[in-house]
C-alpha positions as CSV (number, residue, x, y, z in Angstrom):
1,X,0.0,0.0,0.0
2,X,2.6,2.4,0.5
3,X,3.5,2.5,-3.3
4,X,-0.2,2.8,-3.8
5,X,0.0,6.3,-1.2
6,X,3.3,7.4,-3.0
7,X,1.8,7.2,-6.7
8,X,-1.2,9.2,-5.2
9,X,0.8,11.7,-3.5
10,X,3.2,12.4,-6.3
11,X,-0.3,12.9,-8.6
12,X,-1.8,15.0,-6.0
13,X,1.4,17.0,-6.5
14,X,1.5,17.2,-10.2
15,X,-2.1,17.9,-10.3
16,X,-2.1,21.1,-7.7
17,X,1.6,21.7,-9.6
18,X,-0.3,22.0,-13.2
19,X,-3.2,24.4,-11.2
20,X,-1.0,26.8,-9.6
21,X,0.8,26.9,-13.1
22,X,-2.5,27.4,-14.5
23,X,-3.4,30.1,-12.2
24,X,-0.6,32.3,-12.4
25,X,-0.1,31.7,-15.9
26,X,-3.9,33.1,-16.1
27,X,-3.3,36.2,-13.3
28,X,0.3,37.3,-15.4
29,X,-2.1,37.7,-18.3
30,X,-4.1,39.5,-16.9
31,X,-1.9,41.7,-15.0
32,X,-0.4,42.3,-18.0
33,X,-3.0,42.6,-20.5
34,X,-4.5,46.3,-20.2
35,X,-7.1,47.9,-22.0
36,X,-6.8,51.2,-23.8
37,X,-9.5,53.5,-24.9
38,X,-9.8,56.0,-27.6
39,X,-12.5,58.3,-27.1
40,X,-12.5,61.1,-30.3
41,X,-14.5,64.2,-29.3
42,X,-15.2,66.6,-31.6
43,X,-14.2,70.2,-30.5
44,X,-16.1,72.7,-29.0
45,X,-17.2,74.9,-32.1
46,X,-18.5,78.8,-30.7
47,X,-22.1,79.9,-32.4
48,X,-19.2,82.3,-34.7
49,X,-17.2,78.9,-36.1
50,X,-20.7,77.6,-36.7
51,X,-22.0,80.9,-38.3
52,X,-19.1,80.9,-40.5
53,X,-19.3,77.7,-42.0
54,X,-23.0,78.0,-42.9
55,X,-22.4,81.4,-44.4
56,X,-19.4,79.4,-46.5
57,X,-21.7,76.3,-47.8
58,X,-24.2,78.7,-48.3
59,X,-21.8,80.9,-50.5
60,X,-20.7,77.3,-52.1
61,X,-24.2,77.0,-53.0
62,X,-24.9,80.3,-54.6
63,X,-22.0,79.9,-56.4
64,X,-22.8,77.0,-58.0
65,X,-26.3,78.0,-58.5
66,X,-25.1,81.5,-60.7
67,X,-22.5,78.9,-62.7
68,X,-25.3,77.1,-63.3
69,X,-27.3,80.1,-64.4
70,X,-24.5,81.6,-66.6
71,X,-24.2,78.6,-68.4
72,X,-27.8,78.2,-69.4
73,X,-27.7,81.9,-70.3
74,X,-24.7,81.4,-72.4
75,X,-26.5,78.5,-74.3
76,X,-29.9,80.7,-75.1
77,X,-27.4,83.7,-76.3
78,X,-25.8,81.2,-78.5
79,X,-29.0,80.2,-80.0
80,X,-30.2,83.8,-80.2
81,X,-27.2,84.8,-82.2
82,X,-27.2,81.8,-84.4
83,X,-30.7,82.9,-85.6
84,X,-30.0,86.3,-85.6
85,X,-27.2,85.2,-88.5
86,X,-29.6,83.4,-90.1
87,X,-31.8,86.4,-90.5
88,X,-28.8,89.0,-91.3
89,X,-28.0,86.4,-94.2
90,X,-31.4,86.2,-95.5
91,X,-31.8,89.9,-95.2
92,X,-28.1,90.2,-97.5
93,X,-29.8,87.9,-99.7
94,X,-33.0,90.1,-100.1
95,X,-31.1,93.3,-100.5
96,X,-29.0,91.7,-103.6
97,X,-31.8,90.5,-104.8
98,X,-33.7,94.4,-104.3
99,X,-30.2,95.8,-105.3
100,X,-30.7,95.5,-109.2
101,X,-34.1,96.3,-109.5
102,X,-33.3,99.5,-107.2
103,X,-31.0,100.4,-110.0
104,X,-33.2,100.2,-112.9
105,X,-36.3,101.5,-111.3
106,X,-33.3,104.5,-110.5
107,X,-32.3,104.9,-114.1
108,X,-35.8,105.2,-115.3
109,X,-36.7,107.8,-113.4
110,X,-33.8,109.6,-113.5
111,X,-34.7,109.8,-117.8
């Protein structure tokens, strides 16, 4: 029986050996582990800061808004002087045609 107490005592002492390894294998960890927080904030911005930036997105805007304008403007004065070519050509056109018989009704009143 005594080899029978010696085999339990020396797995008694393993076993509490492997725990206590266990244990402060687990409280080093956590000793060691640590947990860090980042916690962003956005600045304090005065009612001015505020009032500035609207007044710039809403300078953005208006912007945008008269580039817009401009270049719809600029494609209706396009057309208008395309058909205002149109008509100066056809009005050329007339006035050669009008040109000679200007002339003769000229010379025969002029006899």
């Amino acid at each position: 029986m005594t080899r029978n107490r010696i085999f339990q005592f020396i797995c008694i002492v393993l076993f509490l050996a492997v725990v206590s390894a266990g244990w402060f294998a687990f409280c080093g960890a956590a000793e060691t582990k640590t947990k860090e927080y980042e916690i962003a904030v956005e600045p304090y911005k005065s009612d001015t800061v505020r009032l500035i930036e609207a007044y710039e997105r809403l300078s953005e805007q208006y912007l945008t808004l008269v580039q817009q304008n401009l270049a719809m403007m600029a494609a209706a004065d396009r057309q208008i002087l395309d058909r205002l070519d149109k008509i100066e050509a056809k009005i050329d056109a007339l006035a050669a045609k009008a040109a000679p018989a200007a002339a003769d009704t000229q010379t025969k009143t002029a006899k």
